[in-house]
C-alpha positions as a Markdown table, in Angstrom:
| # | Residue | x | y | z |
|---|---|---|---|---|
| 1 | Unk | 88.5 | 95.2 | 133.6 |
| 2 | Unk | 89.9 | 95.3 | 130.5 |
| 3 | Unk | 87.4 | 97.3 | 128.5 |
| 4 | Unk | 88.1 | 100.1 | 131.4 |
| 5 | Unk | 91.9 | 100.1 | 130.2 |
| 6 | Unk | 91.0 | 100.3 | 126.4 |
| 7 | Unk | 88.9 | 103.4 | 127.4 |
| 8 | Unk | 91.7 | 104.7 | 129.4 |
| 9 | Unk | 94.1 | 104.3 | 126.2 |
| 10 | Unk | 91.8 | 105.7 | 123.9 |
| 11 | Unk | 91.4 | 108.9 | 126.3 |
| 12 | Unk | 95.3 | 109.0 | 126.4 |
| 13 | Unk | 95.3 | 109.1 | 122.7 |
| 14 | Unk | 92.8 | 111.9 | 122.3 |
| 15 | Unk | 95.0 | 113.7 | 124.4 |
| 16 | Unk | 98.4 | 112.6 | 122.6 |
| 17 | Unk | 96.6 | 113.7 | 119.3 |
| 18 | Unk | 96.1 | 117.6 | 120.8 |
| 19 | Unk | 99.4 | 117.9 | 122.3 |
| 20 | Unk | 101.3 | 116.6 | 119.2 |
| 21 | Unk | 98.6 | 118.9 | 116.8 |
| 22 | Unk | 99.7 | 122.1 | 119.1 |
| 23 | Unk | 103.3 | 121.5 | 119.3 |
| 24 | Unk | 104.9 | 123.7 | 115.7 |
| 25 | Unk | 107.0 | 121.2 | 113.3 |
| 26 | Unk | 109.9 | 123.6 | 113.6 |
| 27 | Unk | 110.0 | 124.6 | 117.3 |
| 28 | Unk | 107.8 | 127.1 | 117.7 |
| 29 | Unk | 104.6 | 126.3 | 119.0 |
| 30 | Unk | 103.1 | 128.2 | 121.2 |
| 31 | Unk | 105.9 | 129.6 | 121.7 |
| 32 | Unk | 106.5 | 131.6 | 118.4 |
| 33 | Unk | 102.6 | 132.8 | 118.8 |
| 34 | Unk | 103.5 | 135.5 | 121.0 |
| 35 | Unk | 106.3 | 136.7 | 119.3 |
| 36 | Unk | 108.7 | 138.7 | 121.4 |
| 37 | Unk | 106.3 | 139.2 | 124.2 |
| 38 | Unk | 106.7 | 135.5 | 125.4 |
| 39 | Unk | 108.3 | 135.7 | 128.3 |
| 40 | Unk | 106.0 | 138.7 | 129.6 |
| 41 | Unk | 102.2 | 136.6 | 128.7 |
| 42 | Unk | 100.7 | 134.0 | 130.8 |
| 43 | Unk | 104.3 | 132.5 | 131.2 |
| 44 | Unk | 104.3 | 130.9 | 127.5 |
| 45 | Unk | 108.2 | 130.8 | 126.9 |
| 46 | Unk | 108.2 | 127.3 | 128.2 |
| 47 | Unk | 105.6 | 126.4 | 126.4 |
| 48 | Unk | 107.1 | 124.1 | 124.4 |
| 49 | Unk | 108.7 | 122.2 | 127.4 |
| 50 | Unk | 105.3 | 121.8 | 128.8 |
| 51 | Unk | 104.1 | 120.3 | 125.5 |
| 52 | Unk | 107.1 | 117.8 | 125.1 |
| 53 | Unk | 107.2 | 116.6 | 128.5 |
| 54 | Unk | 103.2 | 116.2 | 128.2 |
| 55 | Unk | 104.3 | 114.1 | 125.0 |
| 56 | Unk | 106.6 | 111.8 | 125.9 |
| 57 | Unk | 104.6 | 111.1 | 129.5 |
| 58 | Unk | 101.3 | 110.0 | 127.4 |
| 59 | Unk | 103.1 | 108.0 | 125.2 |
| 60 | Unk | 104.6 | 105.9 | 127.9 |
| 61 | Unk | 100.8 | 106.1 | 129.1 |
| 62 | Unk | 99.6 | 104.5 | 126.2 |
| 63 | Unk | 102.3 | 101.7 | 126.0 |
| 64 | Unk | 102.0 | 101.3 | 129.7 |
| 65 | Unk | 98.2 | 100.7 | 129.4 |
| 66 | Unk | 98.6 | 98.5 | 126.3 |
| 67 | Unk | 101.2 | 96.3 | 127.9 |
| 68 | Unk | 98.5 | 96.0 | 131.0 |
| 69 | Unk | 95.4 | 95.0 | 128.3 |
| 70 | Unk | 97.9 | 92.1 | 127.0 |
| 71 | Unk | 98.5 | 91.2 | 130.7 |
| 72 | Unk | 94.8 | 91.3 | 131.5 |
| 73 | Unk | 93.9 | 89.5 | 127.9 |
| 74 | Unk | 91.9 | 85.5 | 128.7 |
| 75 | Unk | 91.5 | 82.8 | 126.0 |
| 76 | Unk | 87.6 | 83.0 | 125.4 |
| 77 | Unk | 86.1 | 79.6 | 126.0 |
| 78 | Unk | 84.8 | 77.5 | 123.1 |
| 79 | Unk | 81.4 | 75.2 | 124.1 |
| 80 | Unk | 80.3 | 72.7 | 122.7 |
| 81 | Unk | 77.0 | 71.6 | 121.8 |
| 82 | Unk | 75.8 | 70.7 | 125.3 |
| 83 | Unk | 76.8 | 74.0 | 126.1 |
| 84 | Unk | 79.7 | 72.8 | 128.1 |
| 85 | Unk | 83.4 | 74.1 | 128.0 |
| 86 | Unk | 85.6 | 72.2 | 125.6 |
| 87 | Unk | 88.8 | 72.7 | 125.5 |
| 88 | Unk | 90.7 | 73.5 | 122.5 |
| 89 | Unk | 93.0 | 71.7 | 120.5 |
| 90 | Unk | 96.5 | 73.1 | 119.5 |
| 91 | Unk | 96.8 | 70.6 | 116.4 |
| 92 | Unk | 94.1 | 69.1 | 114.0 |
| 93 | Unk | 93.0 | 65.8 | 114.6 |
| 94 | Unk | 94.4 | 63.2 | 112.7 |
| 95 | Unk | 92.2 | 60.9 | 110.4 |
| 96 | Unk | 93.2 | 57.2 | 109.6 |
């Protein structure tokens, strides 16, 4: 179960990584592609909405997901020679 969230958050980071490489550093985007014509192709003036919104939802994706993996998370067991569970100690054994 857990290796089927880690792929799920590594999708969502593929996908964080092209909306944040899109998005302009100064505003523009998309947006400032079209020039003055924006608002006239394919609906691109809210562009930059679309591309923040998209932003902020696969971050709390990815933090959602990552909180889920700790949730999910098991000790592995340690065996012993007989191939037998041990359990483990949370201090070194004292010697005398």
């Amino acid at each position: 179960m857990t290796s089927i969230v880690i792929i799920l958050i590594l999708l969502a980071c593929v996908a964080l990584a092209f909306f944040i490489l899109i998005q302009n550093p100064k505003g523009g985007g998309l947006t400032g592609t079209f020039g003055s014509m924006s608002s006239q192709v394919m609906g691109v003036k809210q562009s930059g909405d679309v591309m923040e919104k998209g932003t902020w939802i696969l971050i709390s994706t990815v933090a959602g997901l990552c909180i889920i993996t700790v949730a999910l998370f098991q000790k592995p067991e340690i065996s012993n020679k007989n191939g037998n569970a041990a359990q483990q100690n949370s201090a070194p054994a004292k010697k005398k």
